[in-house]
N, C-alpha and C positions, 0 to 999 in steps of 0.2 A: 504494500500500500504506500503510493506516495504521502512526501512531509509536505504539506501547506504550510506557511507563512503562519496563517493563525492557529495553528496546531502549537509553532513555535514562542509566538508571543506572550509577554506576560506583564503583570502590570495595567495599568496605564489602560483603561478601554479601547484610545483609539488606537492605541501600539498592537493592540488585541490583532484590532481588524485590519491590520495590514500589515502582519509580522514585525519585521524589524524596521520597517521606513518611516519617515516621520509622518503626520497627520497631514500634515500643510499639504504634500506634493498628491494625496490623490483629492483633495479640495480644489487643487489647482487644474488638474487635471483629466480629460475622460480616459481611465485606465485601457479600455477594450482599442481604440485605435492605435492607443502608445505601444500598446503590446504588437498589433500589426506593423507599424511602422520598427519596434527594434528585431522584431523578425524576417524583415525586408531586410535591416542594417546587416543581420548574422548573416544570414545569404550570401552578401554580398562582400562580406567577409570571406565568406570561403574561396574567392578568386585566387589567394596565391595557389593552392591546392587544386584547382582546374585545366582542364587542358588548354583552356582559350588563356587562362593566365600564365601558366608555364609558358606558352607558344610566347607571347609577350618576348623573354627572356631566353630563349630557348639558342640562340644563335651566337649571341655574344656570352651566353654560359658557358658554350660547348668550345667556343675561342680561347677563352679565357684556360679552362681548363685540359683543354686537348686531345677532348672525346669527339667520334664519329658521329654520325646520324645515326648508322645502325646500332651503335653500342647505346646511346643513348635511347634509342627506342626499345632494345630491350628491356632499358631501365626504370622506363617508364611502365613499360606493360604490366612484372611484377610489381613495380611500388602501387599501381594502381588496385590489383586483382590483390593485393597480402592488406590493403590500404582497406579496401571496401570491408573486411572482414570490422573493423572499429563502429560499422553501421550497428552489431549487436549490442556492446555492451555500452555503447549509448543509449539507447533506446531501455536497456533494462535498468543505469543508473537514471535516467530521468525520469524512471516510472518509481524506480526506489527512493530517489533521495530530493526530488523535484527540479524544476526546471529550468527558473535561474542561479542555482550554486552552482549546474552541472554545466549549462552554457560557460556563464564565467569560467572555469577549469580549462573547457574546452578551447574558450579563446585564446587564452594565458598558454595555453597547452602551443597552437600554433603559432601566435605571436614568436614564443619563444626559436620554435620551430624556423620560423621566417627569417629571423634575426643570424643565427646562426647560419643558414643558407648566404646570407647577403655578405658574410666574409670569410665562406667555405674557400681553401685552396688545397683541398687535402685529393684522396684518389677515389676510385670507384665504387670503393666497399660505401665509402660515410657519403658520396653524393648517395648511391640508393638508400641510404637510412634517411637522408635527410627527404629527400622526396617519397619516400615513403611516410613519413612521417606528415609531410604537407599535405598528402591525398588521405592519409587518415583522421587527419583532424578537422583540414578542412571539405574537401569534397564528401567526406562518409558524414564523421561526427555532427559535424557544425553542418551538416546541411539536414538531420535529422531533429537534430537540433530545435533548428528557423522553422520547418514545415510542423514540427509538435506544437511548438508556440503558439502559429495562428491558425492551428487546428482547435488547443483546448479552447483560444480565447472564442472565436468565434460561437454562435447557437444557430437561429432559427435563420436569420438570413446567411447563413452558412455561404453559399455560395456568391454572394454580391461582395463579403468579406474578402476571400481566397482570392477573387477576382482583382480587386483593389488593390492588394497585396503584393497576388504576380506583377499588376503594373507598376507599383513602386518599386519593385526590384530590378525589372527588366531596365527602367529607367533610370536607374542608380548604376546596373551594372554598365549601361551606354558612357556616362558618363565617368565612373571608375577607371573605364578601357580609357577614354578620351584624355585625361590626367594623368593615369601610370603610363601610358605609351609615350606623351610627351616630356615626362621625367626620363623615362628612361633614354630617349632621345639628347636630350638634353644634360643629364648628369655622368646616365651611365646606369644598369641592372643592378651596379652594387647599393648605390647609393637610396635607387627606388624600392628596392625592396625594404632600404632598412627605414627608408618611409613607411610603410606597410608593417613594419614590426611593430614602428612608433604606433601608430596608429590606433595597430591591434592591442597591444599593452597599455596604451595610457588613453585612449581614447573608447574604443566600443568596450573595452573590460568594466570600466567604468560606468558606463552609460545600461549595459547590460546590467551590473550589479544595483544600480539605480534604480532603474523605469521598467526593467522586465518583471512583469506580476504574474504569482502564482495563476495557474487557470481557474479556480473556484472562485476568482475576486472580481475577474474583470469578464466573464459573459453578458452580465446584464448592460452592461456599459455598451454593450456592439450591439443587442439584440432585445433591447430591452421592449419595443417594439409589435417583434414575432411571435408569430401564433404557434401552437405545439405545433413540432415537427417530428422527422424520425430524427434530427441531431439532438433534441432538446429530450430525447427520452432517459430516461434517470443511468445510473450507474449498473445498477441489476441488469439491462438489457446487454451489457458489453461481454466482448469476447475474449478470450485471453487468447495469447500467440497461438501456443497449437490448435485453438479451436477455430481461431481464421484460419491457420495455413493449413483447415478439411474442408474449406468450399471452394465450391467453385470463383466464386467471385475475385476472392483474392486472389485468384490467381490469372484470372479471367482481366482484369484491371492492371497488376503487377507486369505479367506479360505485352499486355498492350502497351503502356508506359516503357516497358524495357525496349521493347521494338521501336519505339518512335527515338528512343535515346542511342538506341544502333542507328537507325538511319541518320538520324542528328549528329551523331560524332562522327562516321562517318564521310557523309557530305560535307561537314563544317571543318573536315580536313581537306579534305580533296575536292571540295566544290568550285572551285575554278579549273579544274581538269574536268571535272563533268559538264561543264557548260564550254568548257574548250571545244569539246567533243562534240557540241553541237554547234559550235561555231562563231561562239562570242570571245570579245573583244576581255581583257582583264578591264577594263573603264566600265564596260557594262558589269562586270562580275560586280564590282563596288558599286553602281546602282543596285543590283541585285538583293545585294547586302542591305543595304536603305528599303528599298521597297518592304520586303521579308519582315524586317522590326516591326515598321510601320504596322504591316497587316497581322502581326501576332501583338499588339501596343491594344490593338481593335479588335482581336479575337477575345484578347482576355477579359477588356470589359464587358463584353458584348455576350459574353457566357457569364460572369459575374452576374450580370442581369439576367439573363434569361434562369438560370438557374434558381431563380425565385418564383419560377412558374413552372419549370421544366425539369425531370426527375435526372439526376446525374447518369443515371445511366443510359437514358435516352440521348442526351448531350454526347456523350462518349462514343455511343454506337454511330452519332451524326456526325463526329468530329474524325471518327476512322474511316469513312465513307470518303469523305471529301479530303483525309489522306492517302488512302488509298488511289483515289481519281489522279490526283496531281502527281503521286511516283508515277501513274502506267502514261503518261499525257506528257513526260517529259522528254522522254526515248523522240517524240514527235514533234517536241518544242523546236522551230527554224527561223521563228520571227522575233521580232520584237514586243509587238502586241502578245501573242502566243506567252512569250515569257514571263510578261508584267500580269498575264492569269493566273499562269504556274506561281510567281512569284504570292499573289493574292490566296491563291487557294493554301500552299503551304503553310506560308504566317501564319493565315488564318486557324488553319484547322492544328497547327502547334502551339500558338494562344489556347485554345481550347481545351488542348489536353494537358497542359501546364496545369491551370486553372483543377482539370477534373484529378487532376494526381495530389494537388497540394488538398482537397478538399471529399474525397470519399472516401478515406480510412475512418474519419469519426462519424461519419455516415452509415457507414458499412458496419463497422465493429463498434463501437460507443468508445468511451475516455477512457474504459478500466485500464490497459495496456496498451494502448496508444503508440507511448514510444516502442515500445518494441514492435509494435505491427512495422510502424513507419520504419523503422531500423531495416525489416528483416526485407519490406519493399525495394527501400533507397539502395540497398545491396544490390538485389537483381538490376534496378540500372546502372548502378557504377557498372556489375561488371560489365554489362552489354556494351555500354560507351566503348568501354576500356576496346570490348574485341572488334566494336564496328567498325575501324577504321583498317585493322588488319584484313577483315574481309571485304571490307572494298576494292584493298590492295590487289589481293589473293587472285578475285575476281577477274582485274582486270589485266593483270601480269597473266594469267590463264587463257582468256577467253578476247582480250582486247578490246574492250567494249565495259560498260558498267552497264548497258540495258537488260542485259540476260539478270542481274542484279535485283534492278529494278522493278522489275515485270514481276518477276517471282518474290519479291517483300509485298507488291500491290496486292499479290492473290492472300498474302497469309492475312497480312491488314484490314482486306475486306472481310473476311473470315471470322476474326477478330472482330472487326464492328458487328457482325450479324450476332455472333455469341453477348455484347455487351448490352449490346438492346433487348435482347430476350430477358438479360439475368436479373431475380430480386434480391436483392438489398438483403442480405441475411441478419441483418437487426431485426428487421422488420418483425420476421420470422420466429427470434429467438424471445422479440417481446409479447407477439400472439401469445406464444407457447408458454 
């Protein structure tokens, strides 16, 4: 059983009702958005530990210290796959012990992690501990982390929350990229990252130890509003780990999510060769890039809202559909118009499922174990990330083409949508029963 805040409290009434933080700050404050907004922040935290953050760095790391592309990509592959294993016992200390002491840890954990990166000059063994370590606290932990957060806080408008959420992070990480890249252009990898250490040690540890509130304090705050739903149903209806990973659904949702995070990492490596191969220009690949944000900036509010009328897992089954379309529609992508569809429909339908991953575990299963559900999820996408970009490789070093690829994710994806529209909500069920 997780510790609340007022479980801890003593003294003092209003010290009661809000553990150990002063009275003033939730006076000052509506706790249920602050809790979304510093779970966008941890997110976006987790960039050193990312592939798009690494990539950042990746070139003048390898200069610096006198490693190949291949040696480093194998180093990568394990720190990532030994890395995602840290999704469990997250997930189980912040069921045990709650979930801002275990954030805070977590941050301090990579901070430190980062810091020591940014004046590594040692050999191969201690770069894989250290990026092992980066992908385990950041990409695993601290992204189990953020998604538990504005799961407990959220209730009845569950999905409008998640929604909001995805778009403050996605817009935070825009602007993160836009920042570290011209630091490091500018100073140098060593000196950005130990930006980033800074950061993460004296700035989000802080802010997290502050403003992040227990889940039992700040629902009413977000949802005070909403009518019962299946999110808002009590504790007794929740699942414990083993009991989600016997349905369908978890698995049914986890697999969809991991699929869309294969073709994501990827594409989002090699996505200027696969639009090579249809015949653009790298100037268009970088509109590409802009358009794509844009239309997942608008998928994700756009399912936020709808998700106040529309059962997640109809959203799901409609958001794999129109992924689905846009893999098999590319192979035949020649124009420009053609492309800015492709480009629309992707976004789109990857807003959406952002959205429905950050927001049907407490739907599905209830808060009892929570983090561990989300833990044992966030594992199955690290690792697919991790191998989707080897088999895009694989693919096209074999067969010379990524369409055969393609074609054949479109068929499993739609497959996938058809199973996720069918499936009920096993809360639902276990709170019949």
């Amino acid at each position: 059983m997780s510790h609340t805040p007022a479980a801890r409290g003593k003294g003092d009434p209003a010290q009661e009702a809000t553990g150990d933080r002063p009275a003033w700050i939730d006076a000052v404050f509506n706790y249920g958005w602050v809790n979304v907004m510093v779970a966008a922040l941890l997110m976006v935290a987790t960039m050193p530990g990312r592939t798009q953050g690494l990539g950042l760095i990746t070139e003048p790391l390898l200069r610096d210290l006198g490693l190949g592309h291949v040696a480093f990509a194998k180093i990568n592959l394990w720190a990532t796959l030994i890395g995602s294993l840290m999704c469990f016992p997250a997930g189980y200390l912040i069921d045990r012990f709650g979930l801002r002491i275990v954030s805070v840890v977590i941050v301090l954990a990579l901070g430190l992690t980062v810091w020591d990166l940014s004046g590594f000059t040692g050999g191969t063994l201690g770069l894989f501990l250290l990026i092992t370590s980066t992908r385990g606290f950041g990409q695993s932990a601290l992204s189990v982390a953020s998604i538990t957060a504005v799961s407990k806080t959220a209730g009845g408008r569950y999905g409008l929350v998640v929604g909001i959420y995805s778009f403050l992070l996605t817009m935070l990480f825009v602007l993160s990229f836009i920042y570290v890249g011209k630091a490091i252009s500018e100073c140098g990898w060593r000196t950005a990252w130990l930006y980033i250490a800074i950061a993460l040690l004296f700035g989000i540890a802080p802010l997290t130890l502050l403003f992040l509130r227990e889940a039992s304090r700040t629902s009413g705050a977000v949802d005070a509003a909403s009518a019962p739903s299946a999110s808002t149903l009590d504790s007794h209806a929740s699942f414990t780990l083993p009991q989600a990973l016997r349905t369908h659904a978890f698995w049914i949702f986890a697999l969809s999510v991991s699929m869309f995070g294969l073709v994501s990492s990827g594409m989002g490596l090699f996505n200027q060769a696969v639009l090579a191969e249809r015949g653009f220009s790298a100037k268009v690949y970088y509109q590409f890039l802009s358009a794509t944000t844009i239309a997942s900036l608008s998928g994700q509010l756009v399912c936020g809202w709808l998700a106040l009328h529309v059962p997640l897992t109809r959203l799901m089954g409609a958001a794999l559909f129109v992924y689905a379309a846009a893999l098999a529609m590319l192979p035949a992508v020649a124009t420009l118009p053609a492309l800015w569809i492709f480009a629309g429909l992707i976004g789109s339908a990857g807003g959406f499922i952002a959205v429905i991953f950050y927001a049907i575990w407490k739907q599905a299963f209830g808060p009892g174990q929570l983090g561990r559900i989300q833990g044992a999820a966030q594992f199955l996408t690290v690792i697919t990330s991790a191998v989707g970009p080897l088999i895009f490789a694989e693919c096209h070093a074999f067969v010379g083409s990524y369409t055969p690829l393609l074609l054949t994710i479109a068929v499993i994806v739609l497959l996938m949508g058809m199973t996720a529209w069918r499936v009920v909500m096993p809360r639902l069920t276990l709170a019949a029963g």
